[in-house]
C-alpha positions as CSV (number, residue, x, y, z in Angstrom):
1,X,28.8,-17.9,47.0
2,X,31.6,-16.1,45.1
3,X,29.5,-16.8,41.9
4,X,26.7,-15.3,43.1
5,X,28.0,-12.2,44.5
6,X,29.0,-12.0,40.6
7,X,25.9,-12.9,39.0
8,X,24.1,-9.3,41.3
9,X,27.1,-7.5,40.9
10,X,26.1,-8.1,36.5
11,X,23.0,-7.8,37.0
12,X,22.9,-4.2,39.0
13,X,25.4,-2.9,36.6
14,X,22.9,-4.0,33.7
15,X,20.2,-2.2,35.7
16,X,22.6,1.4,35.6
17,X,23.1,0.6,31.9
18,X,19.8,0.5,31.2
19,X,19.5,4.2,31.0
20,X,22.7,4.5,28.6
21,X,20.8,4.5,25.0
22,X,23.4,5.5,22.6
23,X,21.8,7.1,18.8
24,X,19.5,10.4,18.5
25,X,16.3,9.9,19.3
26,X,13.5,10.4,16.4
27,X,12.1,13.1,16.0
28,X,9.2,13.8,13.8
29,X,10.5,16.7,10.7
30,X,8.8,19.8,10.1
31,X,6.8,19.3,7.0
32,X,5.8,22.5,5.9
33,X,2.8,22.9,3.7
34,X,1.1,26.1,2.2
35,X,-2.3,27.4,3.4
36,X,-4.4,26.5,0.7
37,X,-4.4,24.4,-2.2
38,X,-3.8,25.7,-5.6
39,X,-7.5,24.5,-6.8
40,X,-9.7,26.4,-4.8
41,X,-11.2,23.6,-2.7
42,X,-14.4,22.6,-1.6
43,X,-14.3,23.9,2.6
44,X,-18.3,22.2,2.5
45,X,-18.5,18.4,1.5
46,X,-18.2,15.2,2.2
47,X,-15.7,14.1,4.8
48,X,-14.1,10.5,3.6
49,X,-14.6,7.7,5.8
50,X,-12.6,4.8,5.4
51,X,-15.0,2.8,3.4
52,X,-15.1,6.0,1.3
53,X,-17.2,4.0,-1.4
54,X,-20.4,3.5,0.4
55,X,-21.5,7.0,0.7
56,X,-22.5,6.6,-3.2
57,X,-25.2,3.8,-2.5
58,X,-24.0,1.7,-5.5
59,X,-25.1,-1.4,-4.6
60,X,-22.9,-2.9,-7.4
61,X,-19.8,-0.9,-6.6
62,X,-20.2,-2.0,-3.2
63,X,-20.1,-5.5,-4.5
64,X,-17.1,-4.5,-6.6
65,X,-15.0,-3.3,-3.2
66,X,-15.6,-6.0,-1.4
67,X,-14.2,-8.8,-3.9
68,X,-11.1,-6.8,-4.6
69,X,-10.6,-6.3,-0.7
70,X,-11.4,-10.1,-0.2
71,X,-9.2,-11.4,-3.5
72,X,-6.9,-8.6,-4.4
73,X,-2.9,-10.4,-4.6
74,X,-1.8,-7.0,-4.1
75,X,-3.2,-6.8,-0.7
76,X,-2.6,-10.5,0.2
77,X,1.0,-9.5,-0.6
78,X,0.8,-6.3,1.7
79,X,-0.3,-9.1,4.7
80,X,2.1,-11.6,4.3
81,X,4.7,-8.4,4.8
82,X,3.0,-7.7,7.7
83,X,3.4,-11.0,9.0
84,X,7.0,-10.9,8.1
85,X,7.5,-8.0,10.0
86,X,5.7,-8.6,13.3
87,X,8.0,-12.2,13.0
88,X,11.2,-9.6,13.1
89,X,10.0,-7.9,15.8
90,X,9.2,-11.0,17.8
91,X,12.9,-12.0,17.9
92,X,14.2,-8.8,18.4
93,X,11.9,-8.6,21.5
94,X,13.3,-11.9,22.6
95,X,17.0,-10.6,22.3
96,X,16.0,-8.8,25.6
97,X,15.5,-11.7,27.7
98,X,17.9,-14.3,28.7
99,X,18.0,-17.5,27.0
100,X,17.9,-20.5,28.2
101,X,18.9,-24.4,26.6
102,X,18.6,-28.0,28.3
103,X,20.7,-31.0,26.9
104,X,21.2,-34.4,27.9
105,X,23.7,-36.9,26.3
106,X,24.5,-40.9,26.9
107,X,27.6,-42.8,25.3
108,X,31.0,-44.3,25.7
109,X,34.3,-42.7,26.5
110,X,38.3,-43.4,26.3
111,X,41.0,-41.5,26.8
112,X,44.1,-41.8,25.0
113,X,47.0,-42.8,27.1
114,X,49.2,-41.1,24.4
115,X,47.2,-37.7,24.6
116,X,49.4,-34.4,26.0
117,X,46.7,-34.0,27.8
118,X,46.4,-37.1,29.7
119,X,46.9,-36.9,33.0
120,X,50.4,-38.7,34.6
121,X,50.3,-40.4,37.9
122,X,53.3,-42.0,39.7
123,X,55.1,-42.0,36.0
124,X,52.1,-43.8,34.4
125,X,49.5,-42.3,32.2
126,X,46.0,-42.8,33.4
127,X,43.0,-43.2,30.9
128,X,39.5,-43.6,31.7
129,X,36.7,-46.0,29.9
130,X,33.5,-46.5,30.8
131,X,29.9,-44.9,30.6
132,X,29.3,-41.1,30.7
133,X,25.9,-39.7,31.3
134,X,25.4,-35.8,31.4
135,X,22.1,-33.2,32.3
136,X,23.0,-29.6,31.7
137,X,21.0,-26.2,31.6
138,X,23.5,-23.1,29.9
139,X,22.1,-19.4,30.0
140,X,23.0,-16.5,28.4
141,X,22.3,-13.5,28.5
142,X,24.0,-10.0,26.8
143,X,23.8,-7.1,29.4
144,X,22.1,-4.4,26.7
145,X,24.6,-1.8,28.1
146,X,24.6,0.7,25.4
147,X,20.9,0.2,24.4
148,X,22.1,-2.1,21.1
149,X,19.2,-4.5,21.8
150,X,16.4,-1.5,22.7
151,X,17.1,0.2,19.1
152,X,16.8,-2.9,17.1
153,X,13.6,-3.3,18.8
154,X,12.4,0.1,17.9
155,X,13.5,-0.7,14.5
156,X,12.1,-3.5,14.1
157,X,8.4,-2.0,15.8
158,X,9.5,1.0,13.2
159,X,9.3,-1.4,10.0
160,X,6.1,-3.6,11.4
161,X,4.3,0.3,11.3
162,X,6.1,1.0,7.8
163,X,4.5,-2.9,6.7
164,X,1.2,-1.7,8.1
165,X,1.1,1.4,6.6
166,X,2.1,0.2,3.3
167,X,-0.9,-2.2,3.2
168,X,-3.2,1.0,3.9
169,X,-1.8,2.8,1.4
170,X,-2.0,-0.3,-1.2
171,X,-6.1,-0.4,0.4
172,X,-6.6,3.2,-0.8
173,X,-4.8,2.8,-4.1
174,X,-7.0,-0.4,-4.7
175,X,-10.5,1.1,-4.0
176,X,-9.8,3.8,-5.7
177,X,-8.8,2.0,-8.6
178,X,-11.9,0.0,-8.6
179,X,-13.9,2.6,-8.1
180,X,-12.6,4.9,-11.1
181,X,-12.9,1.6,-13.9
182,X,-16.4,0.7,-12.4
183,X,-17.5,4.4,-13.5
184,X,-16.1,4.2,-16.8
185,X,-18.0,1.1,-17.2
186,X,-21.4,2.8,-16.7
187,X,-19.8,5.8,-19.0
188,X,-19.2,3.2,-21.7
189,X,-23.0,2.3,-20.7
190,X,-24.2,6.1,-20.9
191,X,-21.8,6.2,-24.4
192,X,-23.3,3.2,-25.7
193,X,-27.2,4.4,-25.6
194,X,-26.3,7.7,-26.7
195,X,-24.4,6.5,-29.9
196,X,-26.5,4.1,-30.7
197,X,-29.4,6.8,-31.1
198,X,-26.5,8.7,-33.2
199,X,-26.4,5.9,-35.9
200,X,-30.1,5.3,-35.8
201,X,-30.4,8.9,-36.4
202,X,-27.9,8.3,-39.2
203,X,-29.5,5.4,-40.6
204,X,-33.0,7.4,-40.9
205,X,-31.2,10.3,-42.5
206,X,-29.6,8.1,-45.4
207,X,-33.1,6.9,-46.0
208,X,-34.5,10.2,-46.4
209,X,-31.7,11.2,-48.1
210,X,-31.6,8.6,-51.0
211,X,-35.5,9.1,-51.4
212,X,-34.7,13.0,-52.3
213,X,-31.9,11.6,-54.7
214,X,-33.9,9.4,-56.2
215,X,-36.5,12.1,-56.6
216,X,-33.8,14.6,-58.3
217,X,-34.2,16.7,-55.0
218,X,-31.0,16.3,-53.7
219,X,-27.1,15.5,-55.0
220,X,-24.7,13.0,-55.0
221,X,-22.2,15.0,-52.7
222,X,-25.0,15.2,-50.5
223,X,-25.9,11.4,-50.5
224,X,-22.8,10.6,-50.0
225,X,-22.0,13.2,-46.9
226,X,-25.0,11.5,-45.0
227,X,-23.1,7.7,-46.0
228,X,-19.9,9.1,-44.6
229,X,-21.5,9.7,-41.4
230,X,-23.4,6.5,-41.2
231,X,-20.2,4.8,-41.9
232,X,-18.1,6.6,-39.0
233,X,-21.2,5.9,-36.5
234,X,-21.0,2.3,-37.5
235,X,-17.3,2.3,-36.9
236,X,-17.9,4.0,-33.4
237,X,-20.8,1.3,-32.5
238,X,-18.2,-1.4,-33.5
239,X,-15.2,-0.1,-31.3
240,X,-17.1,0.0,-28.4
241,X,-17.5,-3.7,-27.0
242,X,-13.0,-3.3,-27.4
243,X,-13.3,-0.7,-25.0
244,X,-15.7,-1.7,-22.5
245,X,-13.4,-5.5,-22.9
246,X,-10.4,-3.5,-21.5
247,X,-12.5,-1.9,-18.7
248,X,-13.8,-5.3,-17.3
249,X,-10.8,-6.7,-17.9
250,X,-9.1,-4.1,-15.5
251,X,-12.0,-4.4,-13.2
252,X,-11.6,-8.4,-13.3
253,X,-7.8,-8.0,-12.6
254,X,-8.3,-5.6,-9.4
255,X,-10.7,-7.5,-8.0
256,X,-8.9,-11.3,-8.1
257,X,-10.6,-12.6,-10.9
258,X,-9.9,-13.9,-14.3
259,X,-12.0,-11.7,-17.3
260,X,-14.4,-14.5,-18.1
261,X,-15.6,-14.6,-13.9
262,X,-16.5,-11.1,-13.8
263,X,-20.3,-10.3,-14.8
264,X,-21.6,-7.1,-14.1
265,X,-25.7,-5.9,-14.2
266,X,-27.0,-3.2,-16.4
267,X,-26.7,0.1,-13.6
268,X,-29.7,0.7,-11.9
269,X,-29.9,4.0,-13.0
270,X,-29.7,5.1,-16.4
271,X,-27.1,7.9,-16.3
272,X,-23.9,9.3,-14.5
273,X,-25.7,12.4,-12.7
274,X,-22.7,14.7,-11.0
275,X,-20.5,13.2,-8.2
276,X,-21.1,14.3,-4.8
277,X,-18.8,17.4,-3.4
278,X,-15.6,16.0,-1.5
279,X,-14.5,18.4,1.5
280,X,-10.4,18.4,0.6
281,X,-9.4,20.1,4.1
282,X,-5.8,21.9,4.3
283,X,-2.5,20.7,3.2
284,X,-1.5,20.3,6.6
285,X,-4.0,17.5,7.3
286,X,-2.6,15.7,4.4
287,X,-0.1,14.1,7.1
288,X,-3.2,13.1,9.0
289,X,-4.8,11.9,5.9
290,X,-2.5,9.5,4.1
291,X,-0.7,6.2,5.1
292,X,2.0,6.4,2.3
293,X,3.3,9.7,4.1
294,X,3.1,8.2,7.4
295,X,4.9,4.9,5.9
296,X,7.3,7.1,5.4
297,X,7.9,8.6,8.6
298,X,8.1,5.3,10.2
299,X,11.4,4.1,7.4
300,X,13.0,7.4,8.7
301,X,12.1,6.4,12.4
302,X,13.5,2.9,11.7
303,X,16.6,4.0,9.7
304,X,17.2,6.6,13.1
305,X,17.2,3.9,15.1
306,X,19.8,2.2,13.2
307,X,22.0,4.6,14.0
308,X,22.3,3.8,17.6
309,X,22.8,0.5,16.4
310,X,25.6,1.1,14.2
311,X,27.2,3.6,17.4
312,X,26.6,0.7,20.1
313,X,29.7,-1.6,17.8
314,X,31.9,0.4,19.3
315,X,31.4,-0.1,22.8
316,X,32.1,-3.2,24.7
317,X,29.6,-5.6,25.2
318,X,29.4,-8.0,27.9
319,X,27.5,-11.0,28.0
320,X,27.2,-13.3,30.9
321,X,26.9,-17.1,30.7
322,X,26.6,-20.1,32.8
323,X,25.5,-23.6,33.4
324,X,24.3,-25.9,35.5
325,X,24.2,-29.6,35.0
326,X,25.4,-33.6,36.6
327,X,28.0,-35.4,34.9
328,X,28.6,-39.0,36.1
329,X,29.8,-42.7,34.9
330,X,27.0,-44.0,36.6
331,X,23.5,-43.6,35.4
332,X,21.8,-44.3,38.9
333,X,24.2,-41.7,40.4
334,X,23.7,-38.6,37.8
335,X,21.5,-36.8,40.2
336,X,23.6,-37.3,42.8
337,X,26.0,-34.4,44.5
338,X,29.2,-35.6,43.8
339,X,28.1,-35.4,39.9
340,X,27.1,-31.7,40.0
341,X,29.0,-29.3,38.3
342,X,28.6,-25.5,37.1
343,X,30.5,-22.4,35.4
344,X,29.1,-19.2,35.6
345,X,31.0,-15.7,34.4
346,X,30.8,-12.6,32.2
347,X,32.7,-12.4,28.8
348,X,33.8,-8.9,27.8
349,X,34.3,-8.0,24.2
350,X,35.9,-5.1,23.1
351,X,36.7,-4.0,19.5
352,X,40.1,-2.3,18.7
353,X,40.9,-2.9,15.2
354,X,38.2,-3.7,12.4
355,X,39.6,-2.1,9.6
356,X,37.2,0.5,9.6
357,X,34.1,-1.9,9.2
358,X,31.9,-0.2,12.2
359,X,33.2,3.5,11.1
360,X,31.6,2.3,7.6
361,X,28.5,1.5,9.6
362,X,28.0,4.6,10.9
363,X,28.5,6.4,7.9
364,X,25.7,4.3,6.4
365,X,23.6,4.6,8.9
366,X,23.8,8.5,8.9
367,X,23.4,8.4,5.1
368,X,19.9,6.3,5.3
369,X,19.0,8.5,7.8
370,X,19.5,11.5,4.8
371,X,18.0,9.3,2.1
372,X,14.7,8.4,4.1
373,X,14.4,12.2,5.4
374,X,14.7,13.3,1.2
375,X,12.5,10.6,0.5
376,X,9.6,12.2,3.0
377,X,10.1,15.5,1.8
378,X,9.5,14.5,-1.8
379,X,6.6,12.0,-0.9
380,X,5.2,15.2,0.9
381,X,5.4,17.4,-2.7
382,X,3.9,14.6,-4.4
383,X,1.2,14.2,-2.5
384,X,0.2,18.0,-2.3
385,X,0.6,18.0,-6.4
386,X,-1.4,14.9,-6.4
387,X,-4.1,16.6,-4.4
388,X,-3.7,20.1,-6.4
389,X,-3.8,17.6,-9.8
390,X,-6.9,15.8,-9.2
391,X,-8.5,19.2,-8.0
392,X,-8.0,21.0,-11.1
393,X,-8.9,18.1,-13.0
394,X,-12.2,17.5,-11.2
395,X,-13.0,21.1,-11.2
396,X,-12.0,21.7,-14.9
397,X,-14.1,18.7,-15.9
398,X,-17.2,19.8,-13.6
399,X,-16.7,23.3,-15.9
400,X,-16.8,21.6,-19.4
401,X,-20.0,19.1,-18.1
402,X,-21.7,22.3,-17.2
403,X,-21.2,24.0,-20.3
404,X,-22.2,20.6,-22.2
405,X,-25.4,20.4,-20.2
406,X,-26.1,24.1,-21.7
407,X,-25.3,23.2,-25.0
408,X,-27.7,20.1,-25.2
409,X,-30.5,21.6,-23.5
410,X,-30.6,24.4,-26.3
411,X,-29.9,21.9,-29.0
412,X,-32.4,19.9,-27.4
413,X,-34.8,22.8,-27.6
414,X,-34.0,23.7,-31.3
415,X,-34.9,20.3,-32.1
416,X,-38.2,20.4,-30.8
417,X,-38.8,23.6,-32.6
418,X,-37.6,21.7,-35.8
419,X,-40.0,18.5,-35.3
420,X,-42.9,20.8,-34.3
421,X,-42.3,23.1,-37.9
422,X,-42.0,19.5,-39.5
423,X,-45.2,18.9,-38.0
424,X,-46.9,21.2,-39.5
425,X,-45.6,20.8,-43.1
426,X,-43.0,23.4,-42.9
427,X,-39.8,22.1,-43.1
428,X,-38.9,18.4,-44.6
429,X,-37.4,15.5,-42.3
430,X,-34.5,15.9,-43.5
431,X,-34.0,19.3,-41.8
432,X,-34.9,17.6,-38.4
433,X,-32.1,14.8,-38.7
434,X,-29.4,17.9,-39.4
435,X,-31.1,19.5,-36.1
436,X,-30.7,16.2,-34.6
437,X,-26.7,16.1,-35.5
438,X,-25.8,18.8,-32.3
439,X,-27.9,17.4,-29.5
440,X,-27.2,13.8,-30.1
441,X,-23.4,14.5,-30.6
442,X,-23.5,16.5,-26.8
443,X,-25.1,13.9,-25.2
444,X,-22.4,11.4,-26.2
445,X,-19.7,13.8,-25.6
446,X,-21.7,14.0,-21.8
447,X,-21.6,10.7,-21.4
448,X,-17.4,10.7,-21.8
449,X,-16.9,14.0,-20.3
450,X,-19.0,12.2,-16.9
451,X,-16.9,9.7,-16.9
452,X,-14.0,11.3,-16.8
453,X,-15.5,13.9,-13.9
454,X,-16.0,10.6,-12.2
455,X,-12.5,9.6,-12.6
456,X,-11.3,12.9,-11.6
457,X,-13.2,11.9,-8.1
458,X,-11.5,9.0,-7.9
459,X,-8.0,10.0,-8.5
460,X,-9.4,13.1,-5.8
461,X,-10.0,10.2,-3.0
462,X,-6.9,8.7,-4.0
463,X,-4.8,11.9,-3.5
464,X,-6.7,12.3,-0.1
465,X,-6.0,9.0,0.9
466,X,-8.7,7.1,0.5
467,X,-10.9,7.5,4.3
468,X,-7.8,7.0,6.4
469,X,-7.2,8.9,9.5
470,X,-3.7,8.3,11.7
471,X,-5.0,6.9,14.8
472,X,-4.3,9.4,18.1
């Protein structure tokens, strides 16, 4: 009865404790962000949603996304840290709760008349041998009286978010990726079909060219000018299956694949037109907007909580133990009364001297606490010049496609006027393939300069983050 008025007595003094949580509590940190962006943003476009990629109705893209997300070792990676995680946390939430073993055991014993422990009767040491049979149940339990156990939960629910997180932000940094080489595939396309017309246009002028030399119209230097240029547009038509190699070869990498796996259709439509607006929203909703800042947040949150871990070593902890079992010679009689036995009682441990091990701790503790808080702050810059990057970028590309658009729509037009005076007899051929040089040269710069305005949307999504929203 005595060890049971012990046993409440513990347990109501673990219920007071409860409340005693040494360590600061976390506390989210101002993260101050200026009104607007640098880039004047876009208030009216479209809003990301988390499978950003869809709202371009690229069938192939879509196709693209989906293999990456399915095969992508970066994201497999992401899970199994995930997994790891929630395992942490799992035993940390079991630290809470008593625990409980069972054990049996069956074999020989004899003591040693000789032992200083053997027991002395009437002058005459007495040893026992025989049988021994034993059934025992031990539990233990550490009364969380300075809230040691409750932080190393929080931690440990701290790093599973951080694990999540990460794995969102490795989501958005893998679309985006995918997205961004798919659209320099179809510029390479575009590039390909305009530079092709180039060196036919080439080709044809060489020909008309050597028919005037031939006919004493015409010079070497001249000849040889339109052989230069053939020559160059040749070496550009050969240099292009390199470059379009490298971009399935980064496409074929993001999305799980070896090179030779990936095949990819001719894209349904002919050209890059412009990308669709993106609404960027304030800096202040970048915290809202992207996991790797919120990732962040929860390693300061986790490296807080350390802190109360790191406090609770100084303090005394108590844990409280016991068992219950039967202990007898005779197997037939182990259940019996006479073989019942039991120990129950707290055990107190208090530090006094560790050399300065748990001062150390603390100190280490306090500095994480610093180093994760620094490490927010400049994630939080980043991001914003990220955002204020691909803004500029996008906007400055959007500015050179426009002007580009002009240029080959007047080109285009003095081109017509030159075919329609070759028509009637007015100017030779030769003076259409020089009118031919401007607009065919703009429409393979367009084709680059799209590509890399599609880019610029990517890297735009990226800095966003991607479609994600924190959930409220």
């Amino acid at each position: 009865m005595i060890q049971l008025k012990t046993v409440l007595t513990l347990v109501a003094t673990a219920a007071l404790a409860a409340c005693t949580t040494l360590g600061p509590n976390y506390q989210p940190p101002a993260a101050p962000a200026p009104t607007a962006y640098r880039a004047a943003s876009s208030v009216v476009g479209a809003e990301l949603q988390r499978d950003w990629w869809l709202m371009f109705g690229d069938a192939q893209l879509n196709t693209l996304q989906a293999q990456a997300l399915q095969a992508s070792p970066t994201l497999a990676a992401a899970a199994a840290r995930i997994a790891r995680a929630r395992a942490v946390f799992g035993a940390t939430t079991a630290d809470q709760l008593p625990r409980v073993d069972v054990g049996a055991n069956a074999g020989g014993l004899r003591t040693s008349a000789r032992a200083t422990t053997t027991p002395v009767l009437n002058g005459r040491a007495v040893s026992f041998e025989g049988e021994s049979f034993g059934l025992t149940a031990s539990l233990g339990w550490e009364l969380d009286l300075w809230g040691r156990v409750k932080r190393q939960q929080e931690a440990a629910q701290a790093q599973l978010d951080a694990s999540t997180l990460d794995a969102a932000a490795a989501r958005v940094a893998l679309t985006a990726d995918v997205a961004a080489a798919y659209w320099q595939w179809r510029a390479l396309a575009d590039e390909t079909g305009a530079l092709q017309r180039v060196r036919d246009s080439r080709a044809l002028a060489l020909r008309v060219a050597q028919t005037r030399f031939d006919a004493g119209a015409s010079t070497t230097q001249d000849l040889a000018r339109v052989r230069a240029e053939l020559a160059a547009a040749d070496a550009d038509v050969a240099d292009l299956p390199r470059r379009q190699a490298l971009v399935l070869n980064q496409l074929a990498a993001l999305t799980g694949q070896a090179a030779a796996e990936l095949k990819l259709q001719a894209a349904a439509s002919s050209q890059l037109t412009t990308p669709p607006p993106l609404r960027a929203g304030l800096p202040s909703e970048l915290l809202q907007r992207r996991p790797d800042l919120a990732q962040s947040l929860a390693q300061l949150h986790a490296a807080t909580a350390q802190v109360g871990i790191a406090e609770a070593a100084f303090y005394p902890s108590i844990k409280l133990t016991g068992s219950f079992g039967y202990s007898s010679e005779d197997l037939g009689a182990l259940l019996s009364a006479p073989a019942r036995l039991y120990n129950v009682g707290p055990s107190l441990s208090l530090p006094l001297f560790d050399g300065g091990r748990n001062q150390a701790s603390l100190a280490s503790a306090k500095a994480a606490v610093d180093e994760s808080l620094a490490a927010f702050r400049g994630r939080m810059l980043q991001a914003l010049r990220e955002v204020d990057d691909a803004l500029a970028e996008l906007q400055g590309r959007t500015a050179v496609v426009e002007a580009q658009a002009r240029t080959l729509a007047s080109s285009s037009q003095a081109l017509a006027v030159a075919r329609s005076r070759y028509a009637q007899g007015a100017v030779s051929y030769l003076d259409v393939t020089e009118a031919e040089r401007t607009p065919l040269a703009t429409e393979r710069a367009l084709a680059q300069l799209r590509g890399a305005q599609w880019a610029a949307t990517a890297q735009l999504v990226k800095a966003l983050g991607g479609g994600w929203a924190v959930k409220g």
